[in-house]
C-alpha positions in Angstrom: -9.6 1.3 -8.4 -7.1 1.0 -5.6 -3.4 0.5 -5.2 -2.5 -3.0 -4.9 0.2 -4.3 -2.3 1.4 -7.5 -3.6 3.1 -10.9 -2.4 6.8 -9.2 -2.7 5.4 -7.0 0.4 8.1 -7.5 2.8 6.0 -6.1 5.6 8.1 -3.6 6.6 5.4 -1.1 6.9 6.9 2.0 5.3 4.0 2.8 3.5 1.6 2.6 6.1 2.5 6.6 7.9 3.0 7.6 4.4 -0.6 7.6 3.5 -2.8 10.8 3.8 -6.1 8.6 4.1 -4.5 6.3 6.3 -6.1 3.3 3.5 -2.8 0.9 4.5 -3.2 -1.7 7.7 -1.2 -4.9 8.6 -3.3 -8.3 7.1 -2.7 -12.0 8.4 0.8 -11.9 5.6 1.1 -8.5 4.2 0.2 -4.8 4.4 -3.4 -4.3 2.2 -5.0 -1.3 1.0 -8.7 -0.4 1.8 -10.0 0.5 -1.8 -12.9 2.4 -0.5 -10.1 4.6 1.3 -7.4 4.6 -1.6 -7.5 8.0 -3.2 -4.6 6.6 -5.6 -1.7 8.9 -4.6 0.9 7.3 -5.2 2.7 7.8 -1.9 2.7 4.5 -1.0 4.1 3.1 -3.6 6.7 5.5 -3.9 7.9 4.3 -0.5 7.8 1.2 -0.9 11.7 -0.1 -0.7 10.8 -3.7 -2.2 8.8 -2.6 -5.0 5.5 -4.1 -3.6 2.7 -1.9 -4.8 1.2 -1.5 -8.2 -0.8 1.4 -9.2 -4.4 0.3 -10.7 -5.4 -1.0 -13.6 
């Protein structure tokens, strides 16, 4: 399972350089996470100032 960026993204993109697989691009209203790339560090979600992305499940 894969991080999750959710609808509270505010598309700032502070997660995206802060990912060593480089798993994070710009979608059509949000950042989204590849899940065959996500190697569930954390990082992103750590960066994340509005609280956005949710570790899996």
């Amino acid at each position: 399972m894969a991080y999750i960026i959710t609808d509270k993204c505010d598309k700032l993109g502070v997660c995206k350089p802060v990912c060593p697989v480089d798993a994070i691009s710009q979608g059509e209203t949000k950042f989204v996470i590849d899940p065959d790339l996500c190697t569930e560090c954390g990082a992103c979600a750590e960066a994340c100032p509005a609280f956005a992305i949710e570790p899996p499940k």
